[in-house]
C-alpha positions, 0 to 999 in steps of 0.5 A, a space after each residue: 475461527 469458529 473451530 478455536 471459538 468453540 473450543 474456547 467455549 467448551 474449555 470456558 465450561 470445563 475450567 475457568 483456568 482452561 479458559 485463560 489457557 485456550 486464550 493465552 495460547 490463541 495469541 501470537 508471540 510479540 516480536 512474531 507478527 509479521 506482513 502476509 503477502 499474497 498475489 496481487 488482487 486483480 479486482 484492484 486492478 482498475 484502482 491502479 491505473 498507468 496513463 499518459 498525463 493531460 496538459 494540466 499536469 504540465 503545470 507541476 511546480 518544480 519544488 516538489 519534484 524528487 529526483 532519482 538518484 543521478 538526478 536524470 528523472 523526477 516524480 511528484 505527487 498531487 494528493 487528494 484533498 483529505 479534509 473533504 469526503 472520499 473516494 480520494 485519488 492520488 496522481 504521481 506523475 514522472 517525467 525527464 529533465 525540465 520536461 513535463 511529466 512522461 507518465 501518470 500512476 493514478 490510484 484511485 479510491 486509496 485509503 487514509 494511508 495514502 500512497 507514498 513512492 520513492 526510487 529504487 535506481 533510474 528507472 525503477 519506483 517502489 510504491 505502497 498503496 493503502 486501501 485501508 488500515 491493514 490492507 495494502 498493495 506494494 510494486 515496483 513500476 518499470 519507466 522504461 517499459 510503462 508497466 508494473 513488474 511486482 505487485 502483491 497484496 500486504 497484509 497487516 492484520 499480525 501486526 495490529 492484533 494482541 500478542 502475549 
């Protein structure tokens, strides 16, 4: 970064033309932005926690339960109360037929994006967790083996950045 703004800089002295070149040229081409992802960041690992549920997540009201796709499975989400100060903690809890919730995904400290889940098949949830306006974490969660089998870091800067 200090590379290109140095040779801003130089091109800026030699020409004022030089300089509309060098700046035009630093800039992606609109349509080419796109997600960077990289391995999961295990310094946020304790920001995503898999848990069995307490007895006060038995009392989830059924409406907003979304089914998996053969309807034999559930989740629900309890959201955080945005309208008051952070750090914000969004539970999703899953459960099996008209029992309560089996398993609670707990993220901890999201971002204003939130958290947003839907189902893949019977026993696989895809999420996005949002820890702030261009950085995010994507997985798919294993029901039936209680564990996370794909995260990774997304990257938005691309897409919120000038382009020619």
């Amino acid at each position: 970064m200090r590379t290109s703004l140095m040779c801003i800089l130089l091109a800026a002295l030699a020409s004022p033309d030089a300089l509309h070149r060098a700046t035009v040229q630093e800039l992606p081409k609109c349509g080419s932005a796109r997600v960077h992802y990289a391995p999961f960041d295990n310094s946020y690992s304790s920001r995503i926690q898999v848990n069995s549920p307490t007895s006060s997540a038995t009392q989830l009201s059924t409406s907003e339960k979304v089914f998996s796709p053969q309807g034999t499975r559930w989740l629900t989400q309890a959201l955080p109360d945005t309208t008051k100060p952070g750090p914000w903690t969004t539970r999703v809890y899953v459960g099996e037929g008209e029992s309560g919730p089996d398993v609670e995904l707990k993220f901890v400290d999201e971002g204003s994006g939130g958290v947003s889940v839907r189902w893949l098949n019977e026993k696989l949830i895809f999420g996005e967790v949002w820890w702030g306006r261009i950085y995010a974490t994507d997985f798919i969660f294993d029901l039936e083996q209680r564990k996370f089998v794909y995260r990774e870091m997304a990257h938005f800067v691309e897409l919120i950045q000038a382009c020619q």
